[in-house]
C-alpha positions as CSV (number, residue, x, y, z in Angstrom):
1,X,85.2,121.9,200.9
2,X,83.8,124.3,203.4
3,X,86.6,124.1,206.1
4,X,88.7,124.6,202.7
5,X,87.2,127.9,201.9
6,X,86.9,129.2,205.5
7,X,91.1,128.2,205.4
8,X,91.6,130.2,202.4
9,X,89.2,133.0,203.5
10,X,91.3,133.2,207.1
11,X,94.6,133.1,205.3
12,X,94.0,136.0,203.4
13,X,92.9,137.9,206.0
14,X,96.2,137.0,208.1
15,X,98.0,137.8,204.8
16,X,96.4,141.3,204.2
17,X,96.6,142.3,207.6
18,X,100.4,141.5,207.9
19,X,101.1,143.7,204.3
20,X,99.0,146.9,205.6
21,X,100.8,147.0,209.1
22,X,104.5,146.2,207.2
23,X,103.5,148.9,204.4
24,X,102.0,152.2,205.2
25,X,102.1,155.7,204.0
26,X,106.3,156.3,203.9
27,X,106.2,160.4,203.6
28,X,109.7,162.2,204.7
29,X,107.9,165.7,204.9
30,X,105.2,164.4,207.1
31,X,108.0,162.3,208.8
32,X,109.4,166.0,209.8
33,X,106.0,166.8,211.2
34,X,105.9,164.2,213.7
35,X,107.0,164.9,217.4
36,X,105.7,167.1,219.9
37,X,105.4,171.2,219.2
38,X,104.7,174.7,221.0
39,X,102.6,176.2,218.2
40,X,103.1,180.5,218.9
41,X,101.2,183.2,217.1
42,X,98.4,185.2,216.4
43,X,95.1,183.6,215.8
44,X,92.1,185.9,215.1
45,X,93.9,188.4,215.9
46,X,95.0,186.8,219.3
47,X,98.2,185.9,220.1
48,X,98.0,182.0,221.3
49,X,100.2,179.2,222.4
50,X,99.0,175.4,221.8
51,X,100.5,172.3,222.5
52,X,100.7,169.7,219.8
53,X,101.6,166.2,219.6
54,X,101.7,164.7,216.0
55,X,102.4,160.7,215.2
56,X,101.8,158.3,212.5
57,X,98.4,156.4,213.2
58,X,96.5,153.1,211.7
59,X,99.2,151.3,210.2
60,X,101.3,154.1,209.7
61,X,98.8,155.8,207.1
62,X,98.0,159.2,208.6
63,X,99.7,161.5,210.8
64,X,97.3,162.6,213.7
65,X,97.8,166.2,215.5
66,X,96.5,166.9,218.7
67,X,96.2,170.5,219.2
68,X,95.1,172.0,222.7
69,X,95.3,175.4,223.4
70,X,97.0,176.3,226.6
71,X,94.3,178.8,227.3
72,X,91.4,177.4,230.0
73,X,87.3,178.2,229.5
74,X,85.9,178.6,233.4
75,X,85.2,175.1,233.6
76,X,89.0,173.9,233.0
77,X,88.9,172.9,229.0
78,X,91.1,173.8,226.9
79,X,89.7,177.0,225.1
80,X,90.7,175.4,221.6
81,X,91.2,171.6,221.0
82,X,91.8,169.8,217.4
83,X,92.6,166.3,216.3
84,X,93.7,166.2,212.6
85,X,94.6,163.9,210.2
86,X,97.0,164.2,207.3
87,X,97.2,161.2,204.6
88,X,97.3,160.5,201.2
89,X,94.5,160.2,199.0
90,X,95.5,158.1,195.9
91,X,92.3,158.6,194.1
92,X,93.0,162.7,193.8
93,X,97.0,161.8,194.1
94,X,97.1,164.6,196.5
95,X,97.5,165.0,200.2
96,X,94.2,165.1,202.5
97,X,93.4,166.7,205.8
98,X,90.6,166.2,207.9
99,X,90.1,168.9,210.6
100,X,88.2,167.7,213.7
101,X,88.0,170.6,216.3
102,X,85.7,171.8,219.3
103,X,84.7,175.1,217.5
104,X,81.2,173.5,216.5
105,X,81.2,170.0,215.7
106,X,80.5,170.3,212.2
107,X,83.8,168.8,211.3
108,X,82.2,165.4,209.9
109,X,80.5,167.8,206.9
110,X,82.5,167.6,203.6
111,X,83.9,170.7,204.3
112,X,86.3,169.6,207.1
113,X,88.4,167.6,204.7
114,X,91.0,170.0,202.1
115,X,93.3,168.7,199.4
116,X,96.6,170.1,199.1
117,X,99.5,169.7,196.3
118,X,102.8,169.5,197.4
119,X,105.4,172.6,196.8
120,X,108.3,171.6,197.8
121,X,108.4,171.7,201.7
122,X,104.5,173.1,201.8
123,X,101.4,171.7,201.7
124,X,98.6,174.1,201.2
125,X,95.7,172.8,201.6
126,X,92.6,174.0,200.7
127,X,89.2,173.4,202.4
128,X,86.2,174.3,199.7
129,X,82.3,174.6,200.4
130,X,79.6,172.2,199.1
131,X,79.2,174.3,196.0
132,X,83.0,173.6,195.1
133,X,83.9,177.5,196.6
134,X,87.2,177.7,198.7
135,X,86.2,179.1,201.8
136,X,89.3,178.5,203.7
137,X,93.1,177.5,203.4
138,X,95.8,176.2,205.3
139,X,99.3,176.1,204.3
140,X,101.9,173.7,206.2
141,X,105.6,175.2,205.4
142,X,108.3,173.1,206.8
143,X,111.9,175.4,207.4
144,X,114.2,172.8,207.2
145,X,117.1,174.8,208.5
146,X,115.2,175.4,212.1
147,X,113.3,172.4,212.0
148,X,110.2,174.3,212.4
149,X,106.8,174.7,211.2
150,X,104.5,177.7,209.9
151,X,101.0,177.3,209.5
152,X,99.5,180.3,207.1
153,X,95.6,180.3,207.6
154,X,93.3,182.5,205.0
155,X,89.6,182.6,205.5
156,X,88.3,183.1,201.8
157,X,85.3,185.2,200.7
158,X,84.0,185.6,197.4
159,X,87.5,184.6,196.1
160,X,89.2,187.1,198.6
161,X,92.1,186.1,200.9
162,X,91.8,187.3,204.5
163,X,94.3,186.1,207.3
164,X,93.2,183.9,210.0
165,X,96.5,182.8,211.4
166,X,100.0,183.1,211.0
167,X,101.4,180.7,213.5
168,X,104.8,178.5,214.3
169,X,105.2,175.0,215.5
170,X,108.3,174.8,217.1
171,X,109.9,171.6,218.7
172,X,109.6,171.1,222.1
């Protein structure tokens, strides 16, 4: 009997693990944000140019974007670096990003993680404080006729818009 439960108990592991890697998050707009990108624009008032590689991770559930900034510190790292992942959350049927960067390493506080409702070809997402605030947002546009990207980033105040960012990804 024991041997017969440890059988069943493997088989449906073997069998859950072959329908996550066959199924996966199928997305054509985050489809178009894979590949690997020269992200131009002003940041903080900065112009900036960053590399980023994007590709579908774990099972084909997230994308992940690497962002480095071409920009050195004096000890040879990159002056900006980010690793962000873009999924689906089914519980809020919306999409989810979690923004990992080297600005502070708060980026495992709930705040690091925004919700966005598709429009059409753009995802805005919006990253909110503990008390349910927005303090930040981040909108994803996809230009289907260049193939391109903008990123529109806001810091928000006391319900006030400020820009961040206005940046392109454009294909390398």
């Amino acid at each position: 009997m024991r041997k017969l439960l440890v059988l069943v108990v493997l088989m449906g592991i073997v069998g859950g693990c072959g329908l996550a890697q066959s199924g996966g998050l199928q997305d054509p707009l985050l489809d178009r944000l894979t590949g690997h990108w020269v992200l131009h624009g002003t940041l903080a008032g900065k112009e900036t140019t960053h590399d980023v590689a994007a590709d579908w991770v774990l099972g084909h559930e997230y994308v992940r974007l690497h962002e480095v900034s071409r920009k050195k510190k004096h000890d040879g790292q990159p002056a900006y670096e980010a690793i962000v992942f873009v999924g689906w959350d089914a519980s809020s049927s919306q999409y989810a990003c979690l923004w990992l960067d080297s600005t502070g390493g708060g980026g495992l506080s709930g705040q690091a993680i925004a919700h966005a409702r598709r429009s059409g070809d753009e995802l805005p997402f919006v990253f909110k404080e503990s008390d349910g605030s927005i303090s930040f947002t981040n909108t994803f546009v996809h230009h289907k006729e260049s193939d391109s990207w903008t990123w529109i980033m806001d810091n928000v105040e006391k319900g006030k818009s400020t820009p961040f960012a206005r940046l392109t990804l454009e294909r390398q």
